[in-house]
PyMOL Python script that loads the backbone (N, CA, C, O; Angstrom):
from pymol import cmd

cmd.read_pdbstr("""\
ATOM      1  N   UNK A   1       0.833  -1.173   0.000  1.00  0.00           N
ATOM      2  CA  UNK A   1       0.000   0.000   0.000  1.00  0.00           C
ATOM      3  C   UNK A   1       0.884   1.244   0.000  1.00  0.00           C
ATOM      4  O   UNK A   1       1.676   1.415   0.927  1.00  0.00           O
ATOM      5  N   UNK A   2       0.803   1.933  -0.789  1.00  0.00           N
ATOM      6  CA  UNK A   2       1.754   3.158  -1.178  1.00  0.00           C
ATOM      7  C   UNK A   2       0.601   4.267  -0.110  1.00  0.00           C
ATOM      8  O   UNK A   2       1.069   4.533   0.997  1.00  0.00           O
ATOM      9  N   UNK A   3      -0.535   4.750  -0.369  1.00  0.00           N
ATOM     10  CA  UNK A   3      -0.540   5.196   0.534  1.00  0.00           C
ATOM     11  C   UNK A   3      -1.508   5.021   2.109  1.00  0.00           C
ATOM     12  O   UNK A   3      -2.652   5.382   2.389  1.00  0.00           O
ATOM     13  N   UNK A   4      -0.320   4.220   3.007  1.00  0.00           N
ATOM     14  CA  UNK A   4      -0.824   3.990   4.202  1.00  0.00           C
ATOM     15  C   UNK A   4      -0.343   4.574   4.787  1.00  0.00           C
ATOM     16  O   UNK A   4       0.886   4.619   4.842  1.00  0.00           O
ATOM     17  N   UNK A   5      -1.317   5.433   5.636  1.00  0.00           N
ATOM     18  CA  UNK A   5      -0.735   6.628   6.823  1.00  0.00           C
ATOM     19  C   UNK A   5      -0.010   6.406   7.681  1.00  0.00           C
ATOM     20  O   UNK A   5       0.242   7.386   8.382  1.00  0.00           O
ATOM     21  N   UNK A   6       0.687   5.055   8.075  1.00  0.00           N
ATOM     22  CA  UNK A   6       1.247   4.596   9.293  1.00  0.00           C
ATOM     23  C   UNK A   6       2.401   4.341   9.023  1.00  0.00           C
ATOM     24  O   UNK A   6       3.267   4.388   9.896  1.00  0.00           O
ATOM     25  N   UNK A   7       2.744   3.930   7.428  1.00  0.00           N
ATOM     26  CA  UNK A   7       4.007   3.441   6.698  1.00  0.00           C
ATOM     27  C   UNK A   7       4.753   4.634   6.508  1.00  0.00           C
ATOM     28  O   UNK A   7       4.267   5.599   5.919  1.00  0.00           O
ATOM     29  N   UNK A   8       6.460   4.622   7.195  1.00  0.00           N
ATOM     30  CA  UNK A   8       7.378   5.593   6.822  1.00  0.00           C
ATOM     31  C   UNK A   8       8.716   4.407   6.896  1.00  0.00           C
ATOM     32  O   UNK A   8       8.704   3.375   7.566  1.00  0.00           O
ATOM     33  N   UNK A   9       9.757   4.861   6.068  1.00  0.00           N
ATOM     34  CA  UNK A   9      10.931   4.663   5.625  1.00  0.00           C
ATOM     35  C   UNK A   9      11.692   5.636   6.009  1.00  0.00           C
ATOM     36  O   UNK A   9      11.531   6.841   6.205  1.00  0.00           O
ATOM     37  N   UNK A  10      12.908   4.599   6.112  1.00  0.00           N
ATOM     38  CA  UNK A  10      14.071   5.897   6.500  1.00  0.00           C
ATOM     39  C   UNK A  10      14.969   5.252   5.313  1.00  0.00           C
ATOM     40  O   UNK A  10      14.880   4.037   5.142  1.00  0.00           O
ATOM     41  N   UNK A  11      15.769   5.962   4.544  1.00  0.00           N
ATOM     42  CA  UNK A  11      16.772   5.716   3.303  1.00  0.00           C
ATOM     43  C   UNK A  11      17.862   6.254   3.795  1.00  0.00           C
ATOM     44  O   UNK A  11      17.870   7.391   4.267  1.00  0.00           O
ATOM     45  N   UNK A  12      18.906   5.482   3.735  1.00  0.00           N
ATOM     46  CA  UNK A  12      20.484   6.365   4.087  1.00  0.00           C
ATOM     47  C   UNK A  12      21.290   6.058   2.858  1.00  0.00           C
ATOM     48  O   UNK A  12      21.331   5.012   2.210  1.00  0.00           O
ATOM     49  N   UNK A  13      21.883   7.121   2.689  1.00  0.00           N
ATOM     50  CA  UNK A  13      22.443   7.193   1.544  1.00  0.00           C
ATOM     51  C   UNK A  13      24.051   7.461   1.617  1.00  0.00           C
ATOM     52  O   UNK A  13      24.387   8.633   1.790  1.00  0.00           O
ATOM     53  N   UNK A  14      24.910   6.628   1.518  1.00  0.00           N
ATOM     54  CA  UNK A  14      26.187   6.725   1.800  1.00  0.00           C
ATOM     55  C   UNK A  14      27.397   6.758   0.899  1.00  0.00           C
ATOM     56  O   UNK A  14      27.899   5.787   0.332  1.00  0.00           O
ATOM     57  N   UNK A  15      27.896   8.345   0.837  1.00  0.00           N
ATOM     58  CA  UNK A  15      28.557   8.723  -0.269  1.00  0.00           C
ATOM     59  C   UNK A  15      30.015   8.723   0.182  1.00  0.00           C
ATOM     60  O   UNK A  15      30.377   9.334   1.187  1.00  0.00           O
ATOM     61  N   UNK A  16      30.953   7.920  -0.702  1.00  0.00           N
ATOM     62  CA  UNK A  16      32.602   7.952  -0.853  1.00  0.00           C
ATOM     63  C   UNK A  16      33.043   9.042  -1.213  1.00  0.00           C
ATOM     64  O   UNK A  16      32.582   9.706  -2.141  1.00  0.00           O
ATOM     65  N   UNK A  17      34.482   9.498  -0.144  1.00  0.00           N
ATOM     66  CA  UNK A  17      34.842  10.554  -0.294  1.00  0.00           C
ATOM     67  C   UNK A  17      35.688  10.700  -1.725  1.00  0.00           C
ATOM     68  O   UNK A  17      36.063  11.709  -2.323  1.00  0.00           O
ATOM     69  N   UNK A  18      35.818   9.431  -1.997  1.00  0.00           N
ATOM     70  CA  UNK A  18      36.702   9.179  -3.369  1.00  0.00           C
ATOM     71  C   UNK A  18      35.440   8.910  -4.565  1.00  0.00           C
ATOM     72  O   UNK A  18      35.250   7.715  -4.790  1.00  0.00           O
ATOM     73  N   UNK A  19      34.484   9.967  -5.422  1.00  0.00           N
ATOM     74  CA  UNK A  19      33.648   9.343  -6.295  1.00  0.00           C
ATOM     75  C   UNK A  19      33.884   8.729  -7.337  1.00  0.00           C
ATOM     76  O   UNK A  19      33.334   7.762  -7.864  1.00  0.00           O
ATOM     77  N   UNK A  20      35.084   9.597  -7.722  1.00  0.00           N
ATOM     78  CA  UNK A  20      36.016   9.491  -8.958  1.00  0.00           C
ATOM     79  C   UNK A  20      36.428   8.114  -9.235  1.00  0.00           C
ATOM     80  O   UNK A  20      36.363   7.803 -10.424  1.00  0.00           O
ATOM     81  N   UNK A  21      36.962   6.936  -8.170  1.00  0.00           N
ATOM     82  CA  UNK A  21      37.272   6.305  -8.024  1.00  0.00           C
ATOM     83  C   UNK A  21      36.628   4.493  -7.870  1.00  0.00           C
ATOM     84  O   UNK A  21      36.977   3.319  -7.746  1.00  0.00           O
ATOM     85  N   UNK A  22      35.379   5.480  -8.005  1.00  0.00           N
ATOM     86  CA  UNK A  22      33.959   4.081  -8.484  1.00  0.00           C
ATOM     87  C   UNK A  22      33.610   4.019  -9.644  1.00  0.00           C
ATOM     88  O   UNK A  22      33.000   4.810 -10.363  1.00  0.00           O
ATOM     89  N   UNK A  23      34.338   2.293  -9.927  1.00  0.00           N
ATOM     90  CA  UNK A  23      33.867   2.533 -11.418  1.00  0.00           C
ATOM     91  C   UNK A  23      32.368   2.090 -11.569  1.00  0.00           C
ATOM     92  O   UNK A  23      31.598   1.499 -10.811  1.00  0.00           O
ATOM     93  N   UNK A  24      32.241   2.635 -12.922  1.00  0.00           N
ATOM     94  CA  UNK A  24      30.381   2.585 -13.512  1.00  0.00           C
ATOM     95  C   UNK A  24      30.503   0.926 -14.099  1.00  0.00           C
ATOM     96  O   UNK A  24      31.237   0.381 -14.923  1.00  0.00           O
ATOM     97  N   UNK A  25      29.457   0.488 -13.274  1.00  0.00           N
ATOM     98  CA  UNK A  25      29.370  -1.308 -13.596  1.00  0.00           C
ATOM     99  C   UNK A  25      27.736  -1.308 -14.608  1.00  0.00           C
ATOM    100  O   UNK A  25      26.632  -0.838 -14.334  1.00  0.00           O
ATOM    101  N   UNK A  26      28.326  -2.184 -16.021  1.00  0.00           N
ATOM    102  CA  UNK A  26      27.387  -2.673 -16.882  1.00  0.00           C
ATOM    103  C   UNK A  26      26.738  -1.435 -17.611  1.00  0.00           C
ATOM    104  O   UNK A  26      26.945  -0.321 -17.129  1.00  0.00           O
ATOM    105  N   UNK A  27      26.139  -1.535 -18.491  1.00  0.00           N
ATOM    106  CA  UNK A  27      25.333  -0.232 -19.216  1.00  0.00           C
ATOM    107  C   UNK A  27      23.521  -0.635 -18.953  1.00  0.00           C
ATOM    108  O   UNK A  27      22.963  -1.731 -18.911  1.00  0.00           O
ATOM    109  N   UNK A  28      22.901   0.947 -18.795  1.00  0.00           N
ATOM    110  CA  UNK A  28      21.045   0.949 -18.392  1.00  0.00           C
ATOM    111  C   UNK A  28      21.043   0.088 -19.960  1.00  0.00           C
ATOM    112  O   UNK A  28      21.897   0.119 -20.846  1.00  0.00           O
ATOM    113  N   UNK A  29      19.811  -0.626 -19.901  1.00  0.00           N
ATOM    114  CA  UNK A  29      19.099  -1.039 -21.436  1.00  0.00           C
ATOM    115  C   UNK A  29      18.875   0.060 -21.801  1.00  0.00           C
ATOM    116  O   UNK A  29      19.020   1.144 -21.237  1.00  0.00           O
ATOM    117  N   UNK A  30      18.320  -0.350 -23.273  1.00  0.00           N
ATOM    118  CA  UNK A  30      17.842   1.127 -23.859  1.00  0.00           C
ATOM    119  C   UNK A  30      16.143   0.990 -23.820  1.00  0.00           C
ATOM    120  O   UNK A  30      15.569  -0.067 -24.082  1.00  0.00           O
ATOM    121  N   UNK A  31      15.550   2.064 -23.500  1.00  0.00           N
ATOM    122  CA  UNK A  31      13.952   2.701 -23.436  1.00  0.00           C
ATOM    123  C   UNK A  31      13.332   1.330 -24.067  1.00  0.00           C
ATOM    124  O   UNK A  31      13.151   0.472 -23.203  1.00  0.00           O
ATOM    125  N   UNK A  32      13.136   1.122 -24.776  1.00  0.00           N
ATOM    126  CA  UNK A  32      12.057   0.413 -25.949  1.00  0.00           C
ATOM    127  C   UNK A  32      12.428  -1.274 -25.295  1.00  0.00           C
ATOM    128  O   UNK A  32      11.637  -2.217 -25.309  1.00  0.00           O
ATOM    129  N   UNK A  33      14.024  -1.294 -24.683  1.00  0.00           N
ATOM    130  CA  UNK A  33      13.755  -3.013 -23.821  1.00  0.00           C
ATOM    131  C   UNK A  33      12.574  -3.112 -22.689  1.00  0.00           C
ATOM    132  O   UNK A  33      11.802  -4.004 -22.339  1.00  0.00           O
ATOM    133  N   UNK A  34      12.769  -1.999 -22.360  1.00  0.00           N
ATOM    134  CA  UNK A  34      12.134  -1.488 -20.628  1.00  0.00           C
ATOM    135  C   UNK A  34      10.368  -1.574 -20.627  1.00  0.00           C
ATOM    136  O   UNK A  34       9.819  -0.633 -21.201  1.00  0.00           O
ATOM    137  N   UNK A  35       9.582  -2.499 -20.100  1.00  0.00           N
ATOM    138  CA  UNK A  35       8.269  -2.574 -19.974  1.00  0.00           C
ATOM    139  C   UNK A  35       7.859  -2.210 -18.654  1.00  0.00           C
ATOM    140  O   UNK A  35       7.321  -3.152 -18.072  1.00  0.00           O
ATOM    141  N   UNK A  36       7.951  -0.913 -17.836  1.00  0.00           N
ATOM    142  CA  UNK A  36       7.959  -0.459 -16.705  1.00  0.00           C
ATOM    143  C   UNK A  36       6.739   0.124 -16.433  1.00  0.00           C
ATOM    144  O   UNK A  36       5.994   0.358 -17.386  1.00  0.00           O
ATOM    145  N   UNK A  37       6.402   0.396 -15.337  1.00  0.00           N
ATOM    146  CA  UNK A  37       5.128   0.845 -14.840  1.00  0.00           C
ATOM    147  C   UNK A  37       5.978   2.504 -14.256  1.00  0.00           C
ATOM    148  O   UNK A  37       6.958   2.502 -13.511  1.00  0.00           O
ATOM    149  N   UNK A  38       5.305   3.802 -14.815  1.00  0.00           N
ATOM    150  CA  UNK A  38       5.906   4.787 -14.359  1.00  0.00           C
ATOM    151  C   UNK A  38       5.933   4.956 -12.861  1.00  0.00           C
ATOM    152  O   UNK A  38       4.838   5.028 -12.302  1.00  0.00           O
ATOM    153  N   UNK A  39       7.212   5.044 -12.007  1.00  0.00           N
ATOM    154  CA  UNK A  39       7.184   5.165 -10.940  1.00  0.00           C
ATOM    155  C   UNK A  39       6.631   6.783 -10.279  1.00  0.00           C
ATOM    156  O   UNK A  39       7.001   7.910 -10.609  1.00  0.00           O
ATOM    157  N   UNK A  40       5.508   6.307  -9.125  1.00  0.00           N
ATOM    158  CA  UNK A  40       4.929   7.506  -8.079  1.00  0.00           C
ATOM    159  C   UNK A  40       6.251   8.582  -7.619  1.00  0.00           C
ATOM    160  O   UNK A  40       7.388   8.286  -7.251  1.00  0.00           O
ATOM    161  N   UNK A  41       5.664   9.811  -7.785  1.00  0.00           N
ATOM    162  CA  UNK A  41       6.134  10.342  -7.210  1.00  0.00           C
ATOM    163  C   UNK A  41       6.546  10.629  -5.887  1.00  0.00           C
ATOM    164  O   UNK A  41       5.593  10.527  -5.115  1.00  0.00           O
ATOM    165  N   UNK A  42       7.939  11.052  -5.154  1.00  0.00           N
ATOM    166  CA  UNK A  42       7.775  10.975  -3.581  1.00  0.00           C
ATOM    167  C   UNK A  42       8.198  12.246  -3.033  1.00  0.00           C
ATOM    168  O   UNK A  42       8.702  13.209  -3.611  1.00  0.00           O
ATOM    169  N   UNK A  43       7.927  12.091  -1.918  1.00  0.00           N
ATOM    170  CA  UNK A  43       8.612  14.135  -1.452  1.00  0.00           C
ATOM    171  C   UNK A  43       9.823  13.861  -1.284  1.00  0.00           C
ATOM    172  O   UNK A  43      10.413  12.781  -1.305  1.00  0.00           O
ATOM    173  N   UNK A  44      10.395  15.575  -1.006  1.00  0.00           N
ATOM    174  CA  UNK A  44      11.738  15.555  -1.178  1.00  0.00           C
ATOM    175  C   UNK A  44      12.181  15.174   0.067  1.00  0.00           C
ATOM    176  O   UNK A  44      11.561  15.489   1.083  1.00  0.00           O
ATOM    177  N   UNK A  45      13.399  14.394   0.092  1.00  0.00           N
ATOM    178  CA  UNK A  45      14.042  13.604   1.549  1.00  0.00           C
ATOM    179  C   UNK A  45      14.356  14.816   2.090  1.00  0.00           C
ATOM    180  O   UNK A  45      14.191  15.908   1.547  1.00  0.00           O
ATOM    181  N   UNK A  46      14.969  14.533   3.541  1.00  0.00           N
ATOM    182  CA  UNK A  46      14.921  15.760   4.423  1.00  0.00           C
ATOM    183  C   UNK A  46      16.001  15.218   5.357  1.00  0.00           C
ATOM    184  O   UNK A  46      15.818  14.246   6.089  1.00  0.00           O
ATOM    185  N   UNK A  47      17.513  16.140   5.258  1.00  0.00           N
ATOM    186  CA  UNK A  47      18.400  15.800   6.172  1.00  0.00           C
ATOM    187  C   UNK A  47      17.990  15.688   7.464  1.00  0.00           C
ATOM    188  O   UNK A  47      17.039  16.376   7.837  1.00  0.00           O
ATOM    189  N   UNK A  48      18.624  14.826   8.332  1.00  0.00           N
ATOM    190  CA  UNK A  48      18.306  14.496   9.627  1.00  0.00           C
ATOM    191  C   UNK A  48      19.342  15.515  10.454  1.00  0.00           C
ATOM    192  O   UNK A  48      20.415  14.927  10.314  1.00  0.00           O
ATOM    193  N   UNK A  49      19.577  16.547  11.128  1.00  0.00           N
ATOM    194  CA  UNK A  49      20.508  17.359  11.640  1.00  0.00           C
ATOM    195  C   UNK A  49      20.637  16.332  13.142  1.00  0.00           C
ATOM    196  O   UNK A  49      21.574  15.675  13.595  1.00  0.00           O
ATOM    197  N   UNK A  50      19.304  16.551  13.595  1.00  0.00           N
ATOM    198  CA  UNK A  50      20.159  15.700  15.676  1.00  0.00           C
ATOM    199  C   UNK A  50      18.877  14.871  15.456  1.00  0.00           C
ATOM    200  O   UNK A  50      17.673  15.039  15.261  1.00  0.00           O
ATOM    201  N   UNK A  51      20.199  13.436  15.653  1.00  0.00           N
ATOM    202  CA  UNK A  51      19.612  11.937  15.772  1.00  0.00           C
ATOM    203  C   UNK A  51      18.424  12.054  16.353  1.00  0.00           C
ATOM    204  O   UNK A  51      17.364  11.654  15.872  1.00  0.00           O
ATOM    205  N   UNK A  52      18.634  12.840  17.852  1.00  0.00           N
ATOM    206  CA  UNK A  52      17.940  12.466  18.904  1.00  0.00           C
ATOM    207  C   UNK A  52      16.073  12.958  18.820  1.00  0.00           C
ATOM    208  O   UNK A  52      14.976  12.481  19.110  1.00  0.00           O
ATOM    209  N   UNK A  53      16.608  14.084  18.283  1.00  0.00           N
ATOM    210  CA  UNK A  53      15.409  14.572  18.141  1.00  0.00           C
ATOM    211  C   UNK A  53      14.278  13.909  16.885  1.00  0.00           C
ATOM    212  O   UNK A  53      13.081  13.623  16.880  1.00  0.00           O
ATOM    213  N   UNK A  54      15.449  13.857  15.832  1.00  0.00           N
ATOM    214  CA  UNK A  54      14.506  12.531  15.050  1.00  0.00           C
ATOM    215  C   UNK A  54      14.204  11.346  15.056  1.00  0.00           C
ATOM    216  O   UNK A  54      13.991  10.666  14.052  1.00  0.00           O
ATOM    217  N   UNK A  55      14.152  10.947  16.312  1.00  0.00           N
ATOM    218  CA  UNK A  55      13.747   9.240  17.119  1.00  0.00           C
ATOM    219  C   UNK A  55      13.154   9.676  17.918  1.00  0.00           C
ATOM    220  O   UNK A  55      12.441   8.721  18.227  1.00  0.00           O
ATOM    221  N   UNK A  56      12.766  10.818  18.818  1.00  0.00           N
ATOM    222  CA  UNK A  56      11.756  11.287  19.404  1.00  0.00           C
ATOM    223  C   UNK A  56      10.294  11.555  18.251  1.00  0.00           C
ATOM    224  O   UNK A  56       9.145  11.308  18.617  1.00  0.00           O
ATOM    225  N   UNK A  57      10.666  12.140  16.726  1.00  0.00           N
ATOM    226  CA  UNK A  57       9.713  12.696  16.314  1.00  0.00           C
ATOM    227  C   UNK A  57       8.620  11.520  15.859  1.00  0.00           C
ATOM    228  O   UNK A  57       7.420  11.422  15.602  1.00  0.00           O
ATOM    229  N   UNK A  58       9.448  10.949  15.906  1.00  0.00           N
ATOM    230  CA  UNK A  58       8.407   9.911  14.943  1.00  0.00           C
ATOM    231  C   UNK A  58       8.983   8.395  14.867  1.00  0.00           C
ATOM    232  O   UNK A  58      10.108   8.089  14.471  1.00  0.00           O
ATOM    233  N   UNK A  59       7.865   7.418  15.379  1.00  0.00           N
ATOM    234  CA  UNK A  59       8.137   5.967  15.859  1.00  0.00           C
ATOM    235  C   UNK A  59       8.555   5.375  14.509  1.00  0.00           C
ATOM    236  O   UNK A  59       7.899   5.624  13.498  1.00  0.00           O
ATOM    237  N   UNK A  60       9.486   4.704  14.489  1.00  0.00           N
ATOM    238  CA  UNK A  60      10.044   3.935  13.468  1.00  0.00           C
ATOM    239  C   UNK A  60       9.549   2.257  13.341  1.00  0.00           C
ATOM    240  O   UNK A  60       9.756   1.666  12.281  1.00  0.00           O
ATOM    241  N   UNK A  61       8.998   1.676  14.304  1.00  0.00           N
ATOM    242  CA  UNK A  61       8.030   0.613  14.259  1.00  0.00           C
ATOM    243  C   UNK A  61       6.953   0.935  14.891  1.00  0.00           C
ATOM    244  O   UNK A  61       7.024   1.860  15.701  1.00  0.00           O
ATOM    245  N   UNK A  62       5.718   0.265  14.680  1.00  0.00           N
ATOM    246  CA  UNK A  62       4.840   0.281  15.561  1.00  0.00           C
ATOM    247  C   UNK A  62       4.669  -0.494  16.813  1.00  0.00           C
ATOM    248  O   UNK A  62       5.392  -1.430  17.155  1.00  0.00           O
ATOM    249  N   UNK A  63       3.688  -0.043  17.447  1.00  0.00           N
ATOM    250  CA  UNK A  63       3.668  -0.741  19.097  1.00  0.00           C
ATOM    251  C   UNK A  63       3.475  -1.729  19.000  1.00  0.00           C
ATOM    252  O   UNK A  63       2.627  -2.066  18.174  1.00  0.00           O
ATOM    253  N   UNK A  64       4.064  -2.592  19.682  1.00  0.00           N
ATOM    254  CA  UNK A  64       4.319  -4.280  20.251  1.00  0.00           C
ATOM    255  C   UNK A  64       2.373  -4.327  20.126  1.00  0.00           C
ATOM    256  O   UNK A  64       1.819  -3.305  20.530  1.00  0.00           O
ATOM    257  N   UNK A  65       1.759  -5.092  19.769  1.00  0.00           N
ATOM    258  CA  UNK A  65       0.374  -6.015  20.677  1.00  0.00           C
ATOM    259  C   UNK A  65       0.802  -6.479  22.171  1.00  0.00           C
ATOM    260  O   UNK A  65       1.545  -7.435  22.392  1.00  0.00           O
ATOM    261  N   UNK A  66       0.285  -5.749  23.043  1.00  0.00           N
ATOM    262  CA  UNK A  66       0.691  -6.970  24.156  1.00  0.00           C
ATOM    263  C   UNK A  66       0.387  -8.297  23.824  1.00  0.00           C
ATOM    264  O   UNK A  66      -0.444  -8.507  22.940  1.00  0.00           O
ATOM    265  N   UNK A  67       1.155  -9.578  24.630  1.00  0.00           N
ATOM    266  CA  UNK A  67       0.834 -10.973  24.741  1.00  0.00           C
ATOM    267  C   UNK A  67       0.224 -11.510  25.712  1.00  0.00           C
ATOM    268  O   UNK A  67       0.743 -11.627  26.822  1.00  0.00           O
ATOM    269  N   UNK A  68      -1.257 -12.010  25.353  1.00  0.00           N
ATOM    270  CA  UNK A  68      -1.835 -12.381  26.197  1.00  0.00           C
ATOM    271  C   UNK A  68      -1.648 -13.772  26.310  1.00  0.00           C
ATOM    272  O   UNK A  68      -1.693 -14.201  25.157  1.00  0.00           O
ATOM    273  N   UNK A  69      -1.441 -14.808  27.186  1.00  0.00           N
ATOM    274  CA  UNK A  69      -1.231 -16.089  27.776  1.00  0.00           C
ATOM    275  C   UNK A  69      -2.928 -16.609  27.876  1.00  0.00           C
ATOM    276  O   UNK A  69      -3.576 -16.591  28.923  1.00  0.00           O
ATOM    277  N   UNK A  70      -3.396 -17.016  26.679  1.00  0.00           N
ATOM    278  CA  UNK A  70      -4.528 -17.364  27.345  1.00  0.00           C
ATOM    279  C   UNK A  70      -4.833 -18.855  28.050  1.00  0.00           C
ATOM    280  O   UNK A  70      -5.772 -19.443  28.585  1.00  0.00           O
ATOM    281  N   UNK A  71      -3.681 -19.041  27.762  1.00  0.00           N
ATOM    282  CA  UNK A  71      -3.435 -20.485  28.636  1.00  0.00           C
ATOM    283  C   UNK A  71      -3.504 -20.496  30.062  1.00  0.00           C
ATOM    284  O   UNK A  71      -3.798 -21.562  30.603  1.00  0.00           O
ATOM    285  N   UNK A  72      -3.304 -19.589  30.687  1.00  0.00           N
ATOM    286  CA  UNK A  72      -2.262 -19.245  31.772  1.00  0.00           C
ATOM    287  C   UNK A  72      -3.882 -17.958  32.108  1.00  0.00           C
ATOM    288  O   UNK A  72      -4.025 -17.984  33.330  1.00  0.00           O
ATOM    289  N   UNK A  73      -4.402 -17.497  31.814  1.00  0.00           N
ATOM    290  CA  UNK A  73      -5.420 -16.497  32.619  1.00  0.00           C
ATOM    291  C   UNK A  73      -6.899 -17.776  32.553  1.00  0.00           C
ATOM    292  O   UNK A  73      -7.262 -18.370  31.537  1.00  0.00           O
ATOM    293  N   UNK A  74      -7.372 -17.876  33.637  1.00  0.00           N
ATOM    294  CA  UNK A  74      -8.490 -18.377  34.538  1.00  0.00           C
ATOM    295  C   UNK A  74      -9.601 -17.082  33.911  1.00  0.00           C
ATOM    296  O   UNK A  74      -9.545 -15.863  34.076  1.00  0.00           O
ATOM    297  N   UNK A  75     -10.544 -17.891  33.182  1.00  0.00           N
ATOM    298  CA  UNK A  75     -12.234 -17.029  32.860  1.00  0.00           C
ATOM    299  C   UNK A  75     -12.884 -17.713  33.206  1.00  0.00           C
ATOM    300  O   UNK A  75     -14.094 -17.493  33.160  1.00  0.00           O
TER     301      UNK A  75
END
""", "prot")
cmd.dss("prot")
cmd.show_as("cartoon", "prot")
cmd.util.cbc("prot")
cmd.orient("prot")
């Protein structure tokens, strides 16, 4: 579900101080091989400045279910 209100991602993106120095592996096909479904648009990513405050802002899993033992509770 693309859009479910509860679903967020975090993407890290990790760039070498040497770019120059990565080589380019294999060549894209060309257009007319490609039978693709146009990909959705997404908003623009947003640097994270303090960790802390962005693990306060917003839960990165959702809440546990408690476990109920229904073995173990008397009804």
């Amino acid at each position: 579900m693309v859009d479910a209100p509860k679903r967020h991602k975090v993407s890290v993106h990790v760039l070498s101080r040497e770019m120059d120095s990565c080589p380019i592996v294999g060549e894209f096909p060309a257009q007319n091989d490609v039978n693709l479904a146009p990909a959705p648009s997404l908003p623009q990513p947003t640097l994270v400045q303090d960790m802390t405050e962005f693990k306060r802002s917003l839960p990165l899993f959702p809440l546990v279910k408690p476990h109920i033992n229904f073995m173990a509770a008397k009804l």
